[in-house]
C-alpha positions in Angstrom: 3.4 -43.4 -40.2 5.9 -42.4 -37.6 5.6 -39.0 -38.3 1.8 -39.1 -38.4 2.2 -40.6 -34.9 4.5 -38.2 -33.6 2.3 -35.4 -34.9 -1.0 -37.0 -33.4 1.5 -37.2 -30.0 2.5 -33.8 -30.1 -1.0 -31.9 -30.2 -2.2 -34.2 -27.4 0.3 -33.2 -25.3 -0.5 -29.6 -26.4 -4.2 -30.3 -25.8 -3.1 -32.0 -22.0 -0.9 -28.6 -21.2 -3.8 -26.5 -22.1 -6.6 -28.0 -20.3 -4.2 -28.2 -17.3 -3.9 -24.3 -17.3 -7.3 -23.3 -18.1 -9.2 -25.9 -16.0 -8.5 -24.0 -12.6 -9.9 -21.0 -14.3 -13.2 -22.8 -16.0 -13.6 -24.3 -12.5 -14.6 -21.1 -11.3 -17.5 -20.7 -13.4 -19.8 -22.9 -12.7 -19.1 -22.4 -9.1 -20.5 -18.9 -9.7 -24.1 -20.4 -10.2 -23.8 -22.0 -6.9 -27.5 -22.1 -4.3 -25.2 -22.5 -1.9 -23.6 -19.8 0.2 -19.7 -21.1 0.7 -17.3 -22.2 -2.3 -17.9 -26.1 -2.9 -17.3 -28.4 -5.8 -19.4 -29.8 -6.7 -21.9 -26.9 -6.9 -25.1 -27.2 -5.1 -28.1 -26.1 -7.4 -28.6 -23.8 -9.9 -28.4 -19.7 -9.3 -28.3 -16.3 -10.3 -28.2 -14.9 -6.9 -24.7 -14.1 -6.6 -24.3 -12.1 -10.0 -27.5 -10.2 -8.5 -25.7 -9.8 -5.3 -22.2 -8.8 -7.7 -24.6 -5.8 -9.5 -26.2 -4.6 -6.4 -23.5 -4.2 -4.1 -22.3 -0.7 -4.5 -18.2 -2.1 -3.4 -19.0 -4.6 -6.2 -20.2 -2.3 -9.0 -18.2 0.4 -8.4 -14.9 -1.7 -8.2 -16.1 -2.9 -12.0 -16.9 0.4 -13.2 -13.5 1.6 -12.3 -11.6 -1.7 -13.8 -13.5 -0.6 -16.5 -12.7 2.9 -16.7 -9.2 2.7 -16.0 -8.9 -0.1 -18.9 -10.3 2.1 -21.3 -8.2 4.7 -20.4 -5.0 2.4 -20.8 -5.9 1.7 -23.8 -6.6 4.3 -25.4 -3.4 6.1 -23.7 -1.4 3.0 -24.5 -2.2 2.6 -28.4 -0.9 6.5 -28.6 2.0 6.5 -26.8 3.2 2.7 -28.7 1.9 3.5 -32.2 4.0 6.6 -31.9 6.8 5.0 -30.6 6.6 2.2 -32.7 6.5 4.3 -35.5 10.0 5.8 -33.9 11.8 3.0 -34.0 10.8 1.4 -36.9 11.4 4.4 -39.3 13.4 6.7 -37.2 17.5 6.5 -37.7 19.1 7.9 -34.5 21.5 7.5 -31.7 20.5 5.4 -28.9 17.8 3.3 -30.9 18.4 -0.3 -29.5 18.6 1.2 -25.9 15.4 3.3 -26.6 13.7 -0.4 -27.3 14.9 -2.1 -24.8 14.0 0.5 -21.9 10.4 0.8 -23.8 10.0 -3.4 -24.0 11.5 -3.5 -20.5 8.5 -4.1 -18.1 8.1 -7.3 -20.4 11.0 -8.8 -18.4 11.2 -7.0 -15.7 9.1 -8.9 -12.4 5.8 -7.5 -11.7 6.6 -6.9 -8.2 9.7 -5.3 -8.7 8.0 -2.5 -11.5 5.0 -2.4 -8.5 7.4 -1.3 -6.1 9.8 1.1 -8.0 6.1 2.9 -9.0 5.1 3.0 -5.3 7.8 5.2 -4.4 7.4 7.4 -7.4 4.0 8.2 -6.9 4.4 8.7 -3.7 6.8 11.3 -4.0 4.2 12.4 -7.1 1.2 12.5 -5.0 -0.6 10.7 -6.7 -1.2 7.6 -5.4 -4.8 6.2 -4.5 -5.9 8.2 -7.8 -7.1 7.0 -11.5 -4.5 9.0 -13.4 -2.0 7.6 -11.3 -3.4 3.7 -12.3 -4.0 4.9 -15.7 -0.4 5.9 -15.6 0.9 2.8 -14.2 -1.3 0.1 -16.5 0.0 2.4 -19.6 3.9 1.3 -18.6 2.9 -1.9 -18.4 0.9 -2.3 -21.7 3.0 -0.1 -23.8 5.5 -2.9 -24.7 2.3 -5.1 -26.2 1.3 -2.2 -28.6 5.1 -1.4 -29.1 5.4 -4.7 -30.3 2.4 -5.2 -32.2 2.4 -2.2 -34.0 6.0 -2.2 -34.8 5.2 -6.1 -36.9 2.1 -4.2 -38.7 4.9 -1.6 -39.7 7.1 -3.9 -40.9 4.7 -6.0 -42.9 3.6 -2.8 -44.7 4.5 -1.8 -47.9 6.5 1.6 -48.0 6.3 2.3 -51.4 2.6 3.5 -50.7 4.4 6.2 -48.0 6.8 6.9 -51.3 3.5 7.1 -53.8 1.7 9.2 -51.2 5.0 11.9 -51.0 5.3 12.1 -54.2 2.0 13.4 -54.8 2.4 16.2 -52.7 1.0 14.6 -49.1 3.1 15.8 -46.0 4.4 13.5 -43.2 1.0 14.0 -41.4 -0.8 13.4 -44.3 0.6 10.3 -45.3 0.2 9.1 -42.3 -3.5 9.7 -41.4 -4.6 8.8 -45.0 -2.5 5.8 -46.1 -0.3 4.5 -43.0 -3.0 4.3 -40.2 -5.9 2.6 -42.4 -3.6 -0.1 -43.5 -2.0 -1.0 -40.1 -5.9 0.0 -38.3 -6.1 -3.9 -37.5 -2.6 -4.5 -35.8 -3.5 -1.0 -34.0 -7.0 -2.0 -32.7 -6.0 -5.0 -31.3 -3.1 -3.5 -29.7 -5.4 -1.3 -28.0 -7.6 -4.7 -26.9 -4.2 -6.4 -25.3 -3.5 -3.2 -23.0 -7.3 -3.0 -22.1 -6.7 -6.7 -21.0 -3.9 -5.9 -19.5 -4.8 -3.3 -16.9 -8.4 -5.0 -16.7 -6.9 -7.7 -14.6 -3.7 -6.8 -13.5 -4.1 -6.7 -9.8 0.0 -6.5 -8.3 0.3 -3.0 -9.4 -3.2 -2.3 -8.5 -2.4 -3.3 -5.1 0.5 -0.7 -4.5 -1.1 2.5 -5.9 -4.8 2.2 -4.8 -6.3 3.1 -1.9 -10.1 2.1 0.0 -11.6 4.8 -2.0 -10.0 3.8 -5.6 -10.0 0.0 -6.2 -10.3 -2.2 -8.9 -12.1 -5.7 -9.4 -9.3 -7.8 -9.1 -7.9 -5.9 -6.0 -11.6 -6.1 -4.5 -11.3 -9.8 -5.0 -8.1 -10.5 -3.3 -9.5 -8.5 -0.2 -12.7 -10.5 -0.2 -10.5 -14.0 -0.5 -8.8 -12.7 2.6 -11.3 -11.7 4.8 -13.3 -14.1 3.7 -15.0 -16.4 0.6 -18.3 -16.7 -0.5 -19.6 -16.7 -4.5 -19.6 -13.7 -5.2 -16.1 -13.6 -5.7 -16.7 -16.6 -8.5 -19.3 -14.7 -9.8 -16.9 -11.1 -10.2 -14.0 -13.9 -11.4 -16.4 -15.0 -13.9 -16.9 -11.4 -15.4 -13.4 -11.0 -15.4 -12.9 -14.4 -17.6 -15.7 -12.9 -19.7 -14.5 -9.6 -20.3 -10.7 -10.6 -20.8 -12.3 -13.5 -23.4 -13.9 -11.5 -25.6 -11.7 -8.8 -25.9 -9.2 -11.5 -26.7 -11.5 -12.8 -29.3 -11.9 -9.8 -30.9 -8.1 -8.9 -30.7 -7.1 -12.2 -32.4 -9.7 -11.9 -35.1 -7.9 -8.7 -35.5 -4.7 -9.8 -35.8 -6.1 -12.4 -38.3 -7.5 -9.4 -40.7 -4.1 -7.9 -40.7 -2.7 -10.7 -42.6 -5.4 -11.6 -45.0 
């Protein structure tokens, strides 16, 4: 009985910390359908006007378009970069391997600011601030480690003696790869690639270093608009963020989930 109680006590305290987190963010939401024009709870009314307001204004869209656009570009740059690495490290044997890891799983621990900054003065010396390649660039650093790490525990769980069947019938290092490695670990790979799309999709303190007025992303549009002023709209472009980062989540855990059934 105690342990049934202490169970039942644990996973409401769980269930307490969790709507504590996410009830400042679900907040949001409903204040995104506001009639009124200033951010108030309890909302006044019911409407759409703001998310008309979010797709009309050209500042609005085109700060979305390029969130999305450099997101997809992470990610697809990201997954490369860490499925190759992660292959690296999990099958290579050399000199320097630990080191190699942690430099690669080093912007995991390493303070946002401080990886903001030290890219700042790089791509200024680069040129290439204010550009998409350069925020590509930057949002691929910072996402590597999440693919690193997922696709090295797909590696792990796989069964090698498939790689041994498969070069021993004649298939090269390429070969085996592309035909028997990649399908098996395609799961742990695709939702790597989701968890560095979410990443640079809402990452906004690297964003703020290495954009300009003429590239900007959503999140970096909304922290101008909360300090020059408030109004919906920036609920309503929070709330697309929530969506976006939500379902990409969703689709990464059920992922995940495949891997291991």
């Amino acid at each position: 009985m105690s342990r049934i109680s202490w169970k039942g006590g644990l996973r409401s305290a769980v269930a307490l910390v969790a709507i504590f987190l996410l009830l400042p963010t679900l907040v949001v939401i409903p204040l995104s359908f506001t009639e009124g024009t200033l951010l108030r709870w309890p909302p006044r009314g019911f409407s759409l006007r703001w998310y008309e307001t979010l797709l009309a204004d050209p500042a609005w869209r085109d700060a979305a378009l390029k969130s999305l656009e450099v997101a997809l570009w992470t990610a697809l740059a990201a997954t490369v970069i860490g499925t190759s690495t992660a292959l690296g490290l999990t099958r290579g044997r050399f000199r320097g391997r630990q080191l190699t890891s942690s430099l690669v799983l080093s912007p995991i621990v390493v303070p946002t600011v401080i990886t903001a900054i030290g890219t700042y003065f790089v791509f200024v010396r680069l040129g290439i601030t204010g550009t998409t390649a350069g925020l590509v660039l930057a949002h691929t650093v910072l996402a590597l480690p999440l693919v690193v790490v997922s696709v090295t525990n797909s590696l792990r769980s796989f069964d090698r003696n498939l790689e041994l069947a498969a070069a021993s019938l004649g298939a090269g290092p390429l070969t085996t790869f592309f035909r028997v490695t990649l399908p098996l670990i395609t799961p742990g790979v695709a939702a790597s690639a989701l968890f560095a799309f979410i990443t640079s999709w809402d990452e906004i303190v690297v964003a703020l270093f290495v954009t300009d007025p003429v590239v900007r992303t959503l999140p970096v549009v909304i922290f101008n608009q909360l300090r020059s002023g408030v109004d919906p709209t920036v609920a309503a472009a929070a709330t697309l963020l929530i969506l976006v980062t939500v379902i990409a989540l969703g689709v990464a855990l059920l992922a995940r989930r495949r891997l291991k059934t």
